[in-house]
One Martini backbone bead per residue (centre of mass of N, CA, C, O) as a GRO file, in nm:
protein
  419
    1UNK     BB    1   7.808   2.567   1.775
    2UNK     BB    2   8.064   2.643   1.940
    3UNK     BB    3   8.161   3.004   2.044
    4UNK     BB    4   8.498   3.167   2.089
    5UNK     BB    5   8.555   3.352   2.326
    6UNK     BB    6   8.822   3.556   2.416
    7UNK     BB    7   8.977   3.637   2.697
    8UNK     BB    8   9.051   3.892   2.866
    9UNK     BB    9   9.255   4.018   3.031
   10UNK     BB   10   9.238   4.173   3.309
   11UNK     BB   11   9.351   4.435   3.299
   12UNK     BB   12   9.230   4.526   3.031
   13UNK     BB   13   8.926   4.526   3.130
   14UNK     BB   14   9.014   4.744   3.369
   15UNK     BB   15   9.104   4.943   3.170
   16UNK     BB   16   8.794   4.955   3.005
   17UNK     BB   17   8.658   5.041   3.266
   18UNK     BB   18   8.773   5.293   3.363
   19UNK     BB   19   8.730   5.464   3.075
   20UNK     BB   20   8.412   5.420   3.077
   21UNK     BB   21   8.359   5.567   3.376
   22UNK     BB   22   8.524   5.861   3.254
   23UNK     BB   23   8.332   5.914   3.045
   24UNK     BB   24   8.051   5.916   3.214
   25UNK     BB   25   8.138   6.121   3.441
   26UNK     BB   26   8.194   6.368   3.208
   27UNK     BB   27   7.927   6.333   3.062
   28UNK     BB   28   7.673   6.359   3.230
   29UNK     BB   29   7.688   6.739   3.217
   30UNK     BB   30   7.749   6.818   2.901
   31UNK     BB   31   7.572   7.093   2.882
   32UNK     BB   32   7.687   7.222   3.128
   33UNK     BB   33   7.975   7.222   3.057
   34UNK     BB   34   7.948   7.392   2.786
   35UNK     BB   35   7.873   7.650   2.972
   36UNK     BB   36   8.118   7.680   3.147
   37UNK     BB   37   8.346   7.678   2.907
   38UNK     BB   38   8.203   7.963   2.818
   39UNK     BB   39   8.268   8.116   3.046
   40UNK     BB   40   8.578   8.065   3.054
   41UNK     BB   41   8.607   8.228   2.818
   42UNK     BB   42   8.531   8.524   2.918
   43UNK     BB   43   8.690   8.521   3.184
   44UNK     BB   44   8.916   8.519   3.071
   45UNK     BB   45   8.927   8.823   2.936
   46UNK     BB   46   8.876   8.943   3.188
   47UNK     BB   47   9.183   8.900   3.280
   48UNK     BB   48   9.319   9.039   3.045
   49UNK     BB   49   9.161   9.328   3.120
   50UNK     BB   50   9.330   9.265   3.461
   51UNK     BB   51   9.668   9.175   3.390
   52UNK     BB   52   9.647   8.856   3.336
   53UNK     BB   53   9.827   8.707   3.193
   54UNK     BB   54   9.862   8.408   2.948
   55UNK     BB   55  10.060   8.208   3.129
   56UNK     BB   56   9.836   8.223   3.396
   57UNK     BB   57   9.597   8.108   3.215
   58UNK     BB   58   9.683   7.868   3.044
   59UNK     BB   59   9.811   7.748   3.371
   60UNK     BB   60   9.526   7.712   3.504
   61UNK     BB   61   9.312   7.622   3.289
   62UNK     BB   62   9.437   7.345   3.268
   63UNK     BB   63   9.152   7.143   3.228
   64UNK     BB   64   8.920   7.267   3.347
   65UNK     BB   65   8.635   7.189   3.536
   66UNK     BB   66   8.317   7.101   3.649
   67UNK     BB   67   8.251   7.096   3.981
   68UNK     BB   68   8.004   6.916   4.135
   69UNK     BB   69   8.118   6.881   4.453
   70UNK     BB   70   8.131   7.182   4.514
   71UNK     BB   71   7.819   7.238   4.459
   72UNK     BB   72   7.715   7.058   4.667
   73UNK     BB   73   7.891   7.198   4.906
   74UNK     BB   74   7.728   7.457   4.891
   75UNK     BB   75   7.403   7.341   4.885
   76UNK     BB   76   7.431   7.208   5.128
   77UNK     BB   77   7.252   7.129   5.403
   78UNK     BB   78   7.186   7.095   5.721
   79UNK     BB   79   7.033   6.840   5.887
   80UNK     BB   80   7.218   6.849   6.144
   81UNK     BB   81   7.240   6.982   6.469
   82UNK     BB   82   7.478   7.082   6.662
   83UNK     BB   83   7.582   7.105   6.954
   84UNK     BB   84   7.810   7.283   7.183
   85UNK     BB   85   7.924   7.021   7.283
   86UNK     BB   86   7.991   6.900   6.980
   87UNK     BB   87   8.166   7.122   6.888
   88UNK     BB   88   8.394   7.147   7.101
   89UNK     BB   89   8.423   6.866   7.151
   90UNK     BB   90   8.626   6.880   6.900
   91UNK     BB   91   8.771   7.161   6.855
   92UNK     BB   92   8.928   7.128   7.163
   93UNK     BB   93   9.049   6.892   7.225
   94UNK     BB   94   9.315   6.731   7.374
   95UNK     BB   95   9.490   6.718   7.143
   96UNK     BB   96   9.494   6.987   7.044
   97UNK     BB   97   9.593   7.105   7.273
   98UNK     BB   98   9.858   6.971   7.357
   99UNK     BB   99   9.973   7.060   7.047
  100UNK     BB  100   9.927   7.360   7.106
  101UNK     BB  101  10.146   7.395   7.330
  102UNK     BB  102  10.405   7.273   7.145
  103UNK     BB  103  10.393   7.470   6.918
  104UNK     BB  104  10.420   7.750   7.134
  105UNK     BB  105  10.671   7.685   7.234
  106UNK     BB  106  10.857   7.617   6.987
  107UNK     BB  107  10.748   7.932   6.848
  108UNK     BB  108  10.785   8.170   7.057
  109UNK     BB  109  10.945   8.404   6.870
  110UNK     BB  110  10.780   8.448   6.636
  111UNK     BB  111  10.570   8.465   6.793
  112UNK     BB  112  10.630   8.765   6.946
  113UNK     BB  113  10.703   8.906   6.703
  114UNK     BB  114  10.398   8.934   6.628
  115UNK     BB  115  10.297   9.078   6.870
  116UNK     BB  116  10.513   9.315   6.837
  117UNK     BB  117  10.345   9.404   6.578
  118UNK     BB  118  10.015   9.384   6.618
  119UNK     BB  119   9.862   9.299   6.902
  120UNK     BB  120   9.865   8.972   6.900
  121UNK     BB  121   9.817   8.697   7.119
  122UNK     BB  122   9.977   8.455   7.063
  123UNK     BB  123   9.765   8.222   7.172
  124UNK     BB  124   9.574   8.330   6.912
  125UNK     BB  125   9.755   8.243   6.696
  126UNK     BB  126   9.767   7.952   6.776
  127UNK     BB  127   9.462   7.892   6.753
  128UNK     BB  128   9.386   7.936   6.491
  129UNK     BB  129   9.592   7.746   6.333
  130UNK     BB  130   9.408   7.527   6.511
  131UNK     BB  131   9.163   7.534   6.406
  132UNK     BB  132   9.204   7.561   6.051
  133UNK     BB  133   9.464   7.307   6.047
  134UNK     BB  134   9.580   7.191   6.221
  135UNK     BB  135   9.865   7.316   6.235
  136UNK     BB  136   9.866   7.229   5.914
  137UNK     BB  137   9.803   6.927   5.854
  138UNK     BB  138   9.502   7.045   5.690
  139UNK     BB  139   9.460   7.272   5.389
  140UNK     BB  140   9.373   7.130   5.148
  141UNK     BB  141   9.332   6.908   4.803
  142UNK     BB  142   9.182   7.113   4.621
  143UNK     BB  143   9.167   7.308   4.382
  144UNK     BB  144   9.129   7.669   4.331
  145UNK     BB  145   9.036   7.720   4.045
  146UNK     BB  146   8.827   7.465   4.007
  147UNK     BB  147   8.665   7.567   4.241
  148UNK     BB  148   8.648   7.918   4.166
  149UNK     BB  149   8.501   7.837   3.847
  150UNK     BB  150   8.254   7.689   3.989
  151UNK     BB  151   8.146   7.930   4.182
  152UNK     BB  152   8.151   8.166   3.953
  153UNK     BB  153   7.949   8.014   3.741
  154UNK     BB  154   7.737   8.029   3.956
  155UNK     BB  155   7.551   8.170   4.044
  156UNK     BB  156   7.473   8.285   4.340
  157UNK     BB  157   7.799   8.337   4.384
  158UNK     BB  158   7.955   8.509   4.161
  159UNK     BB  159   8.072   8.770   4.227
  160UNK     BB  160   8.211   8.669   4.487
  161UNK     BB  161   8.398   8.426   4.330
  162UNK     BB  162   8.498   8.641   4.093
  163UNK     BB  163   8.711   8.769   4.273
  164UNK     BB  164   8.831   8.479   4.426
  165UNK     BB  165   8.943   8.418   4.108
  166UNK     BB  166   9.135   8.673   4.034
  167UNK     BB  167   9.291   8.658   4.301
  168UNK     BB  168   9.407   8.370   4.246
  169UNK     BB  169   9.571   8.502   3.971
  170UNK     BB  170   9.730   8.705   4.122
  171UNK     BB  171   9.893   8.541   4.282
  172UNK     BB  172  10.023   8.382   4.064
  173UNK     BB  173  10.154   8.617   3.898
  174UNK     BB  174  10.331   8.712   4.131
  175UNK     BB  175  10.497   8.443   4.231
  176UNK     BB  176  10.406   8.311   4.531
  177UNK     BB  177  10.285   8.031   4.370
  178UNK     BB  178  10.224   7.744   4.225
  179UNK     BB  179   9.967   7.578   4.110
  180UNK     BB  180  10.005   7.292   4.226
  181UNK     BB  181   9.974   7.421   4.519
  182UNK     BB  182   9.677   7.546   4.502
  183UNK     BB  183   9.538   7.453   4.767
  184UNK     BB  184   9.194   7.334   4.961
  185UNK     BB  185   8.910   7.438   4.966
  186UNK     BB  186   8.610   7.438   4.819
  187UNK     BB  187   8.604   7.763   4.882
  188UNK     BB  188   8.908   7.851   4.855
  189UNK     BB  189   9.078   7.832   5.105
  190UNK     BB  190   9.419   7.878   5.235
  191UNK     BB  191   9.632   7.739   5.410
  192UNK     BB  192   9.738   7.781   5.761
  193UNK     BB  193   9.483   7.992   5.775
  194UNK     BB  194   9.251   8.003   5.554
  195UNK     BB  195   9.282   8.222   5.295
  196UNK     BB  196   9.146   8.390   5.087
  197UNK     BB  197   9.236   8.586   4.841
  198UNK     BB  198   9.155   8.888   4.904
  199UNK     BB  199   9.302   8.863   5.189
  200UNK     BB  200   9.574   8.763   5.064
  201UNK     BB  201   9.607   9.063   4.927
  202UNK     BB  202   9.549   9.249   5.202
  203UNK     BB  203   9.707   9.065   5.476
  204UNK     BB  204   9.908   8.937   5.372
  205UNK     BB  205  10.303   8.845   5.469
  206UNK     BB  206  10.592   8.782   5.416
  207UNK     BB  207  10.809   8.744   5.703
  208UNK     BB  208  11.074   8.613   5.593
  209UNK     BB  209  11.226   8.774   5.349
  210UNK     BB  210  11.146   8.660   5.016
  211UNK     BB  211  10.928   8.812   4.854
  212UNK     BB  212  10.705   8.591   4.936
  213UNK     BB  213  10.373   8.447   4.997
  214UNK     BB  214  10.376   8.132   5.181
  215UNK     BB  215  10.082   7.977   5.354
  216UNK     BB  216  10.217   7.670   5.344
  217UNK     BB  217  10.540   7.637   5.436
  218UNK     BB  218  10.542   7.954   5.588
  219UNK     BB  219  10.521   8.101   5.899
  220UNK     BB  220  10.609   8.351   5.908
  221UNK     BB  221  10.400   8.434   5.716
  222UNK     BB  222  10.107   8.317   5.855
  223UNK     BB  223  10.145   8.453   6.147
  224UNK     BB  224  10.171   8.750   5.991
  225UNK     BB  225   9.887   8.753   5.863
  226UNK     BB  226   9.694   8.695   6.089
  227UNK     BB  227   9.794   8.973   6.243
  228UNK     BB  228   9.699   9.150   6.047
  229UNK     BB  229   9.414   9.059   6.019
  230UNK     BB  230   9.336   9.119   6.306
  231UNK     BB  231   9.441   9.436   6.332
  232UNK     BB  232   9.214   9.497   6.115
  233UNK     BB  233   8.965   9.406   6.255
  234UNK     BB  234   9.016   9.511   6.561
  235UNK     BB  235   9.228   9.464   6.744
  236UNK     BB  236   9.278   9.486   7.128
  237UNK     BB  237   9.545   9.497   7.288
  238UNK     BB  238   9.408   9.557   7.629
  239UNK     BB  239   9.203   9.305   7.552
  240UNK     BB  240   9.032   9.008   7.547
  241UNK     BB  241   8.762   8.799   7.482
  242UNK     BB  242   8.693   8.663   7.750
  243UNK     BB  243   8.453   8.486   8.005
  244UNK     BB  244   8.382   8.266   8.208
  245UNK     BB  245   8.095   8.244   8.401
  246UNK     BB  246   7.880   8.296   8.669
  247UNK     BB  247   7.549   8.199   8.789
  248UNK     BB  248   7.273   8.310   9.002
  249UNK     BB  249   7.029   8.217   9.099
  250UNK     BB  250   6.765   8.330   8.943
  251UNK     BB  251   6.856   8.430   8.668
  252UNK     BB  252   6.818   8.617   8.414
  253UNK     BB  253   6.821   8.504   8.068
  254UNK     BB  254   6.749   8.761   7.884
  255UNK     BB  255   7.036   8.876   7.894
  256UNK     BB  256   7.143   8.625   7.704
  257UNK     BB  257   7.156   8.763   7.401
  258UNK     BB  258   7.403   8.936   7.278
  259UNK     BB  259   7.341   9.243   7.329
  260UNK     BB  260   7.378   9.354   7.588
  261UNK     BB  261   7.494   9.575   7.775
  262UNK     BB  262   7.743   9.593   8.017
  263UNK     BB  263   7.932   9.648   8.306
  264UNK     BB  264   8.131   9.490   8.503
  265UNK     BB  265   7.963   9.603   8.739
  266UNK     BB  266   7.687   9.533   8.651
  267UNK     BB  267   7.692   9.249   8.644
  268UNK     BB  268   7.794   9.192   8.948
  269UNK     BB  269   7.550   9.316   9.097
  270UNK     BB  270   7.400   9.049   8.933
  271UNK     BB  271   7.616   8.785   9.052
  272UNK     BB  272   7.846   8.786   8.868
  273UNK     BB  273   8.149   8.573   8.857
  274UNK     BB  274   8.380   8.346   8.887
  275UNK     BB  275   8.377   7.998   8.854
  276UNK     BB  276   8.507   8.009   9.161
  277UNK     BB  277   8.361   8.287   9.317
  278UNK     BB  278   8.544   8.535   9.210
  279UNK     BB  279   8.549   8.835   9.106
  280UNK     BB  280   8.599   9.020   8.893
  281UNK     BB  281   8.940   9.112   8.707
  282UNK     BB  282   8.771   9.363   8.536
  283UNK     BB  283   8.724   9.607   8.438
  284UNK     BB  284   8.442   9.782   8.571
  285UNK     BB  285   8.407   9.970   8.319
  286UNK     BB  286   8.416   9.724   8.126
  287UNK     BB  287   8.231   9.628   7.870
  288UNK     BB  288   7.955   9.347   7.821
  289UNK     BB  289   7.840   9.071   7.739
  290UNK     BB  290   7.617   8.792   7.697
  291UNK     BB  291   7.632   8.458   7.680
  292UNK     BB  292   7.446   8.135   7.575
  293UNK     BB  293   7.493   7.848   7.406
  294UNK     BB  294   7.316   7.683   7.602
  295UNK     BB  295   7.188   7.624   7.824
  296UNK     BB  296   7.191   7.626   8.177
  297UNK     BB  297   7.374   7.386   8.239
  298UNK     BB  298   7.593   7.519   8.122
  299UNK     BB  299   7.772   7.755   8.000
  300UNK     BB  300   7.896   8.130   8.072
  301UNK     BB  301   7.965   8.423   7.870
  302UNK     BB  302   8.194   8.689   7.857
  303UNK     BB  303   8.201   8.962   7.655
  304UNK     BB  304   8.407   9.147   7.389
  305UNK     BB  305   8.519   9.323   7.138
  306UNK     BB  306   8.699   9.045   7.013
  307UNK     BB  307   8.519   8.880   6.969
  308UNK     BB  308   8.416   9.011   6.694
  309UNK     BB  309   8.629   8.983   6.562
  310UNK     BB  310   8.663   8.683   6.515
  311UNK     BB  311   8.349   8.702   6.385
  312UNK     BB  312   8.508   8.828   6.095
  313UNK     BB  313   8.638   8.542   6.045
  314UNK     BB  314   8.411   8.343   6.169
  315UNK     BB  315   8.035   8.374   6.190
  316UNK     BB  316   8.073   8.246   6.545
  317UNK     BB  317   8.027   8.147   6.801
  318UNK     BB  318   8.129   7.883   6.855
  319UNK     BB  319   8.399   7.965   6.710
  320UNK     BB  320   8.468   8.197   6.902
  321UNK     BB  321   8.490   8.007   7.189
  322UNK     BB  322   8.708   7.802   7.078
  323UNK     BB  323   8.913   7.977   7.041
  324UNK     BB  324   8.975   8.115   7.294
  325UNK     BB  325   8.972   7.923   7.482
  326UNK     BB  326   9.229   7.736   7.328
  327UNK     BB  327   9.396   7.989   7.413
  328UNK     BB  328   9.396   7.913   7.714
  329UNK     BB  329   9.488   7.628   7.713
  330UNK     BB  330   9.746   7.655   7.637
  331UNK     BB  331   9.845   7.831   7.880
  332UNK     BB  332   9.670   7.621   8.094
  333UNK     BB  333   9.379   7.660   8.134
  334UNK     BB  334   9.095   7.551   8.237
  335UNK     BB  335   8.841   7.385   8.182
  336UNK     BB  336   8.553   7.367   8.203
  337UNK     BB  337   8.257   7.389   8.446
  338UNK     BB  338   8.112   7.212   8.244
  339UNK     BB  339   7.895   6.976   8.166
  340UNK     BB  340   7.755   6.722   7.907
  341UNK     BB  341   7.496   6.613   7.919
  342UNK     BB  342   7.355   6.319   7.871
  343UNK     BB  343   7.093   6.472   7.702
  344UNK     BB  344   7.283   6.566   7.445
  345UNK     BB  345   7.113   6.666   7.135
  346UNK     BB  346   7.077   6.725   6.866
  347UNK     BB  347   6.876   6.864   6.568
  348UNK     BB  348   6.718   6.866   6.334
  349UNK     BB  349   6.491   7.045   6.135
  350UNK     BB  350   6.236   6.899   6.144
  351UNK     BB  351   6.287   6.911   6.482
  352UNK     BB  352   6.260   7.190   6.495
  353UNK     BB  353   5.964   7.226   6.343
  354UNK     BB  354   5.836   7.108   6.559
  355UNK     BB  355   5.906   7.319   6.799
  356UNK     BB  356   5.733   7.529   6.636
  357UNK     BB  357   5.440   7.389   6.638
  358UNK     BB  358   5.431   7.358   6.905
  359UNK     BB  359   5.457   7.660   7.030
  360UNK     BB  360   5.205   7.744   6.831
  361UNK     BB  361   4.979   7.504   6.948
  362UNK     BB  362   5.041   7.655   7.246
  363UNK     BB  363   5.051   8.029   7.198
  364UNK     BB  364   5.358   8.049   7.053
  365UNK     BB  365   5.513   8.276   6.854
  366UNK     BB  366   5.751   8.147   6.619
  367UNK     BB  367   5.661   8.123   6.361
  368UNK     BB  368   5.739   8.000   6.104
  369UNK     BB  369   5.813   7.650   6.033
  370UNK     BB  370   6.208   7.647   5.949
  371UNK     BB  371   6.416   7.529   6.093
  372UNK     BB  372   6.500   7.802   6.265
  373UNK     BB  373   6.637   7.967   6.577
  374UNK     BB  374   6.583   8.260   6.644
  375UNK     BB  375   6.436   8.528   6.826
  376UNK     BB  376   6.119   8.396   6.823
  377UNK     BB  377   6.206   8.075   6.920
  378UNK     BB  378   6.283   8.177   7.197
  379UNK     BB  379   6.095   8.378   7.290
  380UNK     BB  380   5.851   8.173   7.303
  381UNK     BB  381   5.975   8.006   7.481
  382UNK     BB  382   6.045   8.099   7.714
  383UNK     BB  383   5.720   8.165   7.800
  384UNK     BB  384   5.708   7.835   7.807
  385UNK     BB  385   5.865   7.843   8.073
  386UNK     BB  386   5.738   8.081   8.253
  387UNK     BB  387   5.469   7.912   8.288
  388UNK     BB  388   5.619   7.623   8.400
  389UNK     BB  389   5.890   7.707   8.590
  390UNK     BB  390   6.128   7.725   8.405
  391UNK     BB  391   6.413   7.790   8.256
  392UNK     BB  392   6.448   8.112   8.092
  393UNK     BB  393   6.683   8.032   7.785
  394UNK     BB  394   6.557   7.967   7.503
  395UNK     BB  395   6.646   7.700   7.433
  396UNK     BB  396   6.693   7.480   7.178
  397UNK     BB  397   6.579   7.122   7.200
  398UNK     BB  398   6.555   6.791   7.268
  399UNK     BB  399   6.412   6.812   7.535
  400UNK     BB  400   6.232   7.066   7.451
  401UNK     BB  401   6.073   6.880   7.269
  402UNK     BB  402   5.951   6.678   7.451
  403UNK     BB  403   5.810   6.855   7.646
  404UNK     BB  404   5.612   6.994   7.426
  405UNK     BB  405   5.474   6.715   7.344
  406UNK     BB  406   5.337   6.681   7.592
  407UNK     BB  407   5.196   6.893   7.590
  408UNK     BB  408   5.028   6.881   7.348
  409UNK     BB  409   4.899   6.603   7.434
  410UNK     BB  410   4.733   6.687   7.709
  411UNK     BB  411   4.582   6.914   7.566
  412UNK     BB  412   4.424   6.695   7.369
  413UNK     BB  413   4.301   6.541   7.584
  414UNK     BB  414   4.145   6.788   7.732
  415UNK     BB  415   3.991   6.828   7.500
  416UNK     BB  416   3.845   6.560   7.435
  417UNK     BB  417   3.692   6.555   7.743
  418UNK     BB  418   3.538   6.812   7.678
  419UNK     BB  419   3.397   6.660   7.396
   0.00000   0.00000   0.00000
């Protein structure tokens, strides 16, 4: 006897599929949703004997759960590291550049009383703008309560996410945003200029004169926050950022490491000019370091004070040089005077540690292959430039990852040879 099993509508098992999906993506991780439960009733606690309402605690934390994707993209290592040609043509784009110039313009009365306000360059907050949410365009579109109730949760950076937990309740307690509103990147960066909380009550700013500071809707809020917060890192109204420049054939570049400092006469003296060819026509007396972001046949950089400047808002030579260039390019000011060789390859970090490896079985100690180039695997590459006759640039590359195994398997020829 065939029974007869009736057949549900579409619709309703895919409704039971979807609620069936739901239930097991919350369950996954039970036992720790329940510890982390658990922490949000103490921290709430935390919030009420620090003067966070009642209902910005009871409407911020409504619904909050353990956020998986937000732990994993803080735990997450970077598997392949980009070349600074890979990392710059994708940050300076023509199109950045290009929005860049009409933003800048678009927004000039603006940027200039910011300017005369702060002592920071319209054009460099116009870069920022643009590095930072691509002019406004995506300011990131995660919760920052559940991202930073997530991050406060994990130990790892408990601290200091805690800190950034209080205030974005604090933001909010203040009524200068809705909590719907309050989104952003998984580490909690906030507005068109992706401001933490802790900046966010430090040096964000009113700028349109409504009573409240909205970094995602009013430009002159988020431009005069920008001004505010680099006027506080120490922006020198008086220097620019840096300047690429010419390097004359046989230069040491063991002097391009970001630490030596000298007057731009001394720099001058061991010949280096404008990517032109002309004189440098910065102050002679005014100091500055050397930096090579890429190998020799790369640009080089000098750089100033506000370089460092840059570098106290997002801790990167990359994201530095990104920043200042793209100010200048808004200007109208030429694209790098280098181009990105054919042979232009990122490099995983396994083989960063073959290039440690090799360096150490060839003599040169890089020390412990961890797949991090240091200043101890520049210094051993150097070495092993200047035993070759190679330029001696220290950078660790896809090419010279190739040069060195090479050298090793010569190496262990002439060893089986003479066995």
């Amino acid at each position: 006897m065939k029974i007869l099993i009736p057949r549900l509508p579409a619709l309703l098992v895919l409704t039971f599929s979807l609620l069936s999906f739901n239930a097991l993506a919350q369950s996954s991780f039970p036992e720790e949703e329940q510890a982390f439960q658990q922490w949000l009733t103490e921290f709430k606690q935390q919030a009420r004997q620090a003067g966070i309402s009642e209902q910005t605690i009871n409407q911020a934390f409504k619904g909050v759960r353990l956020r998986q994707k937000v732990l994993e993209s803080d735990r997450k290592q970077p598997e392949f590291t980009r070349t600074f040609y890979q990392y710059f043509n994708s940050a300076v784009s023509k199109n950045r550049v290009e929005v860049g110039k009409q933003k800048y313009r678009k927004h000039q009365a603006l940027l200039n009383e910011v300017t005369q306000k702060y002592g920071v360059p319209s054009h460099i907050i116009t870069s920022f703008w643009g590095m930072e949410t691509n002019y406004g365009r995506f300011t990131g579109n995660l919760p920052i309560i559940a991202s930073l109730a997530t991050l406060a949760y994990d130990p790892r950076r408990t601290t200091f996410f805690s800190k950034q937990l209080m205030a974005a309740l604090t933001i909010i307690d203040q009524g200068h945003v809705q909590i719907e509103q309050m989104k952003g990147s998984w580490a909690g960066a906030m507005g068109q200029v992706q401001f933490m909380p802790t900046n966010y009550l430090k040096y964000a700013v009113d700028g349109d004169g409504d009573g409240k500071i909205n970094l995602w809707d009013s430009l002159p809020d988020a431009f005069h926050s920008a001004g505010s917060f680099l006027q506080h890192l120490g922006w020198n109204s008086e220097q620019t950022w840096g300047e690429e420049i010419s390097l004359p054939k046989g230069f040491n570049y063991a002097l391009a490491d970001n630490k030596t400092k000298r007057s731009i006469k001394a720099w001058q003296a061991l010949g280096i000019t404008q990517t032109n060819g002309q004189p440098l026509s910065t102050n002679p007396e005014q100091s500055a370091k050397l930096i090579l972001p890429s190998d020799h046949r790369g640009p080089a950089f000098l750089i100033y004070d506000n370089f460092q400047v840059i570098k106290r808002w997002n801790n990167s030579n990359n994201y530095a040089l990104a920043v200042g260039h793209l100010s200048n390019r808004i200007l109208g000011n030429p694209p790098l005077s280098k181009k990105q060789p054919k042979d232009d390859k990122g490099m995983s970090r396994e083989q960063m540690q073959q290039l440690q490896s090799a360096l150490n079985q060839l003599g040169y100690n890089a020390g412990k292959p961890d797949g991090i180039a240091g200043s101890k695997t520049r210094k051993a590459l150097r070495a092993f430039q200047v035993t070759h006759n190679l330029p001696a640039d220290g950078a660790p590359s896809y090419r010279m990852l190739q040069l060195l195994n090479k050298a090793v398997k010569q190496r262990q020829h002439t060893l089986n040879e003479f066995i």
